[in-house]
C-alpha positions in Angstrom: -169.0 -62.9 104.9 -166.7 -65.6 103.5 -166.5 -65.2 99.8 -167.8 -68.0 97.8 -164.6 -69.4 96.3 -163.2 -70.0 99.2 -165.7 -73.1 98.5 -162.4 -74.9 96.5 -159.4 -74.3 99.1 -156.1 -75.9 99.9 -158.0 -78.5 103.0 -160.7 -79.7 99.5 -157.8 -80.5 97.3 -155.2 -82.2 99.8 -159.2 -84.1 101.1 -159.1 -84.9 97.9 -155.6 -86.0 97.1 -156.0 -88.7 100.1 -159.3 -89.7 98.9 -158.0 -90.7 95.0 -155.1 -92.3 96.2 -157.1 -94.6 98.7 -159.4 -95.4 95.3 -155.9 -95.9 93.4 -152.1 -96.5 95.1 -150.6 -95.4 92.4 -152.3 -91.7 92.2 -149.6 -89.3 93.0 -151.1 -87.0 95.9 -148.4 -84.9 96.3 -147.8 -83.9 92.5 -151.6 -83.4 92.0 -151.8 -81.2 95.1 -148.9 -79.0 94.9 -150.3 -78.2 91.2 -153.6 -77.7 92.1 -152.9 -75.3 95.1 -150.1 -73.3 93.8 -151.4 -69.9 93.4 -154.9 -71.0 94.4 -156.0 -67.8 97.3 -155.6 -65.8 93.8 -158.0 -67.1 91.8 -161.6 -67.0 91.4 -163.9 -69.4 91.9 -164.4 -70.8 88.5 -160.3 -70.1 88.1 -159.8 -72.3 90.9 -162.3 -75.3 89.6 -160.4 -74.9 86.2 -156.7 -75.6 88.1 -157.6 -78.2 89.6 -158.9 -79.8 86.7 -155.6 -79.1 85.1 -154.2 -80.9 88.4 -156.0 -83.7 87.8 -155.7 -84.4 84.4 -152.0 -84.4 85.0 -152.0 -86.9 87.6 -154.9 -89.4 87.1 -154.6 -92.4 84.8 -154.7 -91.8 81.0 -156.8 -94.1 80.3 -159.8 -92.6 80.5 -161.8 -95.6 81.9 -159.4 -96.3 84.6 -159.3 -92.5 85.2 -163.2 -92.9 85.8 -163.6 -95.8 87.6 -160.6 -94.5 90.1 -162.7 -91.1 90.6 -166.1 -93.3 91.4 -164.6 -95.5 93.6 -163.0 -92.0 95.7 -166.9 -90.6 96.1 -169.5 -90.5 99.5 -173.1 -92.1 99.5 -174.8 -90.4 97.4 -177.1 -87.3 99.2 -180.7 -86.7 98.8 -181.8 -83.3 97.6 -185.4 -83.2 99.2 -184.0 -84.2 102.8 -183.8 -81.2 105.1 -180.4 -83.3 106.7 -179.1 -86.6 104.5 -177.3 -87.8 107.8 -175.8 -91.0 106.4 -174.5 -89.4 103.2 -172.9 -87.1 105.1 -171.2 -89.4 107.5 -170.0 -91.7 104.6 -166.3 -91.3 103.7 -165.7 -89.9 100.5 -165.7 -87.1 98.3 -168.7 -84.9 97.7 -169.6 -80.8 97.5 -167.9 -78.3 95.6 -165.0 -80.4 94.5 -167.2 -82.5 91.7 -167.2 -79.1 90.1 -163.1 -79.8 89.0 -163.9 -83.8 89.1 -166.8 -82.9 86.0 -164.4 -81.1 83.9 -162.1 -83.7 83.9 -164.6 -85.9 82.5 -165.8 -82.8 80.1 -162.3 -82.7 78.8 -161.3 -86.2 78.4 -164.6 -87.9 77.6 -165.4 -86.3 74.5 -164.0 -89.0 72.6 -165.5 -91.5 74.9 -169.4 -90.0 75.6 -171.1 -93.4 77.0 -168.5 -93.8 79.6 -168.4 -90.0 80.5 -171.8 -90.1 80.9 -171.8 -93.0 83.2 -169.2 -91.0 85.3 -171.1 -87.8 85.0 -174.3 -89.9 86.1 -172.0 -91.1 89.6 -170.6 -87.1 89.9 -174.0 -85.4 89.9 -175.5 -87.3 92.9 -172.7 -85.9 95.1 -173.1 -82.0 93.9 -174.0 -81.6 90.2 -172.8 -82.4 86.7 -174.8 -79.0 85.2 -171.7 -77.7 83.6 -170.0 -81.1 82.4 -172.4 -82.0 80.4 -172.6 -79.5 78.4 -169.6 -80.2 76.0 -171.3 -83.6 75.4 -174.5 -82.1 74.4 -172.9 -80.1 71.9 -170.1 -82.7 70.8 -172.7 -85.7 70.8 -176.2 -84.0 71.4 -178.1 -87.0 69.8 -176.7 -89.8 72.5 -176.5 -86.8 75.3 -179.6 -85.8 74.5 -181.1 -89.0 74.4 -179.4 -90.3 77.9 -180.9 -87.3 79.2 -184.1 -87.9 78.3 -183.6 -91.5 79.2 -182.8 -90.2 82.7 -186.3 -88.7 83.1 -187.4 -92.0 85.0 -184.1 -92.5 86.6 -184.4 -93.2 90.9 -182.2 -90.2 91.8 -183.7 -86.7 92.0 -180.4 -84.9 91.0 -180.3 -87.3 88.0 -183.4 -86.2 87.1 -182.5 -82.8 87.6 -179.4 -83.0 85.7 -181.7 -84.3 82.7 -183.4 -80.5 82.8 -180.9 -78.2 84.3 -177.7 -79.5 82.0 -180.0 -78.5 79.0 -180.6 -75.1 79.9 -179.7 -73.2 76.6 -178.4 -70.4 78.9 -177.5 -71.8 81.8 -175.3 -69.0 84.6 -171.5 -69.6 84.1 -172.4 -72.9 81.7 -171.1 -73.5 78.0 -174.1 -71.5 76.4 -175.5 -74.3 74.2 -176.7 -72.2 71.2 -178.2 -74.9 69.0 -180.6 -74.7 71.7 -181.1 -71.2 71.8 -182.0 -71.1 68.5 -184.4 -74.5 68.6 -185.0 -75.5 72.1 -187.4 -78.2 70.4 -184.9 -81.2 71.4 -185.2 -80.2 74.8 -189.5 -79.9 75.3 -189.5 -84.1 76.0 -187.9 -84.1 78.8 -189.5 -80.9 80.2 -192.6 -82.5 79.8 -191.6 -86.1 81.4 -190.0 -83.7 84.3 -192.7 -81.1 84.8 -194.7 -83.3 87.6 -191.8 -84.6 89.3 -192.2 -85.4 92.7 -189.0 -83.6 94.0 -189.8 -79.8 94.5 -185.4 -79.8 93.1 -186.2 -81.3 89.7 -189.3 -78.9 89.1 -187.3 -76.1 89.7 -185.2 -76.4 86.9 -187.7 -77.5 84.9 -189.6 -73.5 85.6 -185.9 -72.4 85.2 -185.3 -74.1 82.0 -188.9 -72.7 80.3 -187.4 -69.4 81.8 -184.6 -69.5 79.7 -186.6 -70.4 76.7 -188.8 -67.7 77.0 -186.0 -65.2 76.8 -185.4 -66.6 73.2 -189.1 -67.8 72.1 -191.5 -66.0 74.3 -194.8 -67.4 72.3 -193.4 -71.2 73.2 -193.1 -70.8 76.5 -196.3 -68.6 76.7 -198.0 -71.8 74.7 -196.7 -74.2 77.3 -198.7 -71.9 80.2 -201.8 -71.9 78.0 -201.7 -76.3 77.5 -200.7 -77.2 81.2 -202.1 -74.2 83.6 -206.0 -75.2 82.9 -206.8 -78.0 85.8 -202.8 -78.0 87.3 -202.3 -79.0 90.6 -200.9 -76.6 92.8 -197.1 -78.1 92.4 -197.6 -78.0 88.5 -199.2 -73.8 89.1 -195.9 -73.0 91.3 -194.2 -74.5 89.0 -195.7 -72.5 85.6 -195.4 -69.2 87.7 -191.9 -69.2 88.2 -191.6 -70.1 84.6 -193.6 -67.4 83.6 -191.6 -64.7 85.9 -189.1 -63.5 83.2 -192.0 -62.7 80.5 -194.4 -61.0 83.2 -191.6 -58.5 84.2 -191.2 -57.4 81.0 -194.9 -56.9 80.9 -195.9 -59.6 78.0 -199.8 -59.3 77.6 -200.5 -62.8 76.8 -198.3 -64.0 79.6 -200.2 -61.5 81.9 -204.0 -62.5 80.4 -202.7 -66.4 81.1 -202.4 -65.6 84.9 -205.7 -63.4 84.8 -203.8 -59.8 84.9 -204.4 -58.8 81.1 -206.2 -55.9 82.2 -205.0 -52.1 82.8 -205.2 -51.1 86.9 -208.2 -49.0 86.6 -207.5 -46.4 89.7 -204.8 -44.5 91.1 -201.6 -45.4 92.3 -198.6 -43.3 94.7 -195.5 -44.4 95.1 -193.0 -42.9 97.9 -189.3 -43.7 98.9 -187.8 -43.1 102.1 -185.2 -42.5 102.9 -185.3 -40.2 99.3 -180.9 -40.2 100.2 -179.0 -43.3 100.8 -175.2 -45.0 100.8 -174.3 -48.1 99.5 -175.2 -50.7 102.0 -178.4 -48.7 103.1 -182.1 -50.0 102.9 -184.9 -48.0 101.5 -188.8 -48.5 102.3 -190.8 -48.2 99.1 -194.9 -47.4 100.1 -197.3 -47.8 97.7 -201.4 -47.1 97.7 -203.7 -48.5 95.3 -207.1 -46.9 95.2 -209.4 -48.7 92.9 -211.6 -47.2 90.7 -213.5 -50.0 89.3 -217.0 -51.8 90.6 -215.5 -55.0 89.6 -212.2 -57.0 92.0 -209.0 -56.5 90.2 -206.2 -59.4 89.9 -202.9 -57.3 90.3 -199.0 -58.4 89.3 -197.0 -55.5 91.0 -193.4 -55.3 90.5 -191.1 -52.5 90.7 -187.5 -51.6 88.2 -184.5 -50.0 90.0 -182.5 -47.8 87.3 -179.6 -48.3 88.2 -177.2 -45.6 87.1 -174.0 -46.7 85.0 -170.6 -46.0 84.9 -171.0 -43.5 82.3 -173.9 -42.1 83.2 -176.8 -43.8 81.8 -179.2 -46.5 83.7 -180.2 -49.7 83.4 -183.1 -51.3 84.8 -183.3 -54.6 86.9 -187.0 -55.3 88.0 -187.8 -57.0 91.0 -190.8 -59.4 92.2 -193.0 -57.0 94.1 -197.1 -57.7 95.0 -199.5 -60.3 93.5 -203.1 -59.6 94.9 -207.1 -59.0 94.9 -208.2 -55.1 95.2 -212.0 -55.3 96.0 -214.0 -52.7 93.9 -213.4 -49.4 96.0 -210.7 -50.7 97.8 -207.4 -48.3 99.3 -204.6 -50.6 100.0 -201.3 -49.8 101.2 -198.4 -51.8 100.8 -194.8 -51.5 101.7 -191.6 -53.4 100.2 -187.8 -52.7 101.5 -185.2 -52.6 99.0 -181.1 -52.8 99.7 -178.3 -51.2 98.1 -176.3 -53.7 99.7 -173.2 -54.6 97.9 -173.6 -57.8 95.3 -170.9 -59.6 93.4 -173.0 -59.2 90.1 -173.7 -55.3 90.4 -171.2 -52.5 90.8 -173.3 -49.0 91.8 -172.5 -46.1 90.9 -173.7 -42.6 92.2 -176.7 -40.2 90.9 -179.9 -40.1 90.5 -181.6 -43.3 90.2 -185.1 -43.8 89.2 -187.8 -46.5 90.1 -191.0 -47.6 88.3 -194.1 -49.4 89.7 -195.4 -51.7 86.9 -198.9 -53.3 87.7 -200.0 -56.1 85.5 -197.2 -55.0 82.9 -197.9 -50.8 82.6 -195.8 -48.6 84.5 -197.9 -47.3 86.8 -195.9 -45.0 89.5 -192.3 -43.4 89.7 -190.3 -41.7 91.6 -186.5 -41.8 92.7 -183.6 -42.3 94.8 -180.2 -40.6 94.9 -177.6 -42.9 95.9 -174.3 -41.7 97.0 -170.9 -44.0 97.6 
């Protein structure tokens, strides 16, 4: 499989090179490639976005508007997020795709003395990839006018605008500037998760469940008080939407989440769990089987998910839980149900060998364990 930042390679930045100096004569192609790709196959991939930020801040205009307006006029049609194939965007000449990531930065680092004009680059950037991790600076920098563009942006045409309005306020957004004024308060934020939460693009309402997710890591009660106010009467968009929301607190077993979503109640029966195979390798698959026997004259709503310990490099575990069964069991009922799970290797896990054990949880109470040895 081809590793992910291979994504920003030498063929981007020279595609990029001839695409700024179409949008200005007087960019320096050659200077801004042979920075940005010296030493390039050795980086990482957020390494590699950062280098050829650096290349481009070297080699664009210093004025910061002129900078701007030469990197909009060097960018495709913009795409469309819900279209299974944006045909014309991606026919249009132009930059687009992973290289916005640098192109952002550069705005990031230049336009913090100049936030209405990086935001109106920032605004052009994210329709042709994403301008999550831009705006970030400006929200802490300027987080009254970022905050209030963003907002602002709720009604704009373009779905990743929209987006950007909900995902680039994530308090903890993956590999973003952690914005911890938000972390502490997320109040600023609950406006435009409101104005976003019935968005017609299945892209936008995404983050929106994502961004609540991230709340509830931090404020639990808020997020579990948002589920309360909008799950009565929901349409089915705004229910998926409020479930994945809710995933973080249900896996950690949070009775008011679970009572929100009609599993506040104990499994009343019994519960197996097996493994096989009981010895694996990295790379190898295991089958969990479990039966639920019900014990109760009444049907039972069930949230089933399992936690992998997974052993440590000094000998301790740690679990990760994963999405297992949501379901109905009738009063009497035996059901059977079986779930694979990989030791494949991930970029964001290193395994280690032993003994590692793995708990069923239904509707927040461990319910069933049992174990797997994992070799190297």
């Amino acid at each position: 499989m081809e590793p992910f930042k291979n994504l920003l390679n030498a063929a981007l930045v020279r595609e990029a090179g001839g695409a700024l100096v179409r949008s200005w004569p007087g960019f320096d192609h050659k200077a801004f490639e042979r920075h940005a790709i010296r030493g390039l196959e050795a980086l990482e991939m957020k390494a590699r976005a950062m280098q050829i930020a650096d290349a481009l801040e070297a080699t664009l205009p210093d004025d910061f508007g002129a900078a701007c307006a030469t990197i909009e006029r060097s960018l495709a049609e913009p795409t469309d997020p819900d279209a299974p194939s944006d045909a014309a965007a991606e026919a249009s000449v132009g930059l687009r795709g992973w290289i916005v990531w640098p192109l952002g930065e550069f705005v990031a680092r230049r336009g913090l003395d100049q936030p209405e004009r990086a935001l109106q680059a920032l605004h052009a950037l994210t329709q042709r990839l994403t301008a999550e991790f831009a705006i970030r600076p400006l929200i802490v920098r300027h987080p009254e006018l970022t905050l209030a563009t963003l907002l602002a942006w709720t009604r704009d045409p373009s779905a990743h605008v929209r987006r950007l309005a909900s995902e680039g306020s994530r308090p903890r957004l993956p590999w973003g500037l952690r914005l911890q004024a938000l972390v502490a308060d997320p109040t600023p934020t609950l406006p435009i998760l409101a104005a976003l939460q019935d968005d017609p693009s299945q892209y936008v309402r995404r983050s929106v469940a994502n961004h609540l997710n991230d709340i509830a890591k931090d404020h639990p009660e808020r997020v579990v008080d948002w589920v309360r106010r909008h799950l009565p009467d929901a349409s089915a968009e705004r229910r998926a939407l409020l479930s994945h929301a809710s995933r973080g607190l249900i896996k950690k077993g949070h009775a008011g989440m679970l009572a929100l979503w009609g599993a506040g109640q104990a499994f009343a029966g019994d519960c197996s769990l097996k493994i096989s195979p009981r010895r694996v390798a990295v790379g190898e698959r295991v089958q969990l089987t479990l039966v639920l026997r019900s014990a109760s004259r009444k049907p039972q709503s069930l949230l089933i998910d399992y936690a992998v310990h997974h052993v440590k490099a000094d000998g301790r575990t740690s679990p990760k839980v994963f999405k297992g069964w949501k379901l109905e069991l009738v009063p009497g009922e035996t059901r059977t149900l079986a779930k694979t799970h990989s030791f494949a290797p991930v970029t964001t896990r290193r395994y280690h060998a032993g003994e590692h054990p793995v708990e069923v949880s239904i509707n927040g109470r461990v319910a069933a364990r049992t174990s797997v040895r994992l070799s190297l």
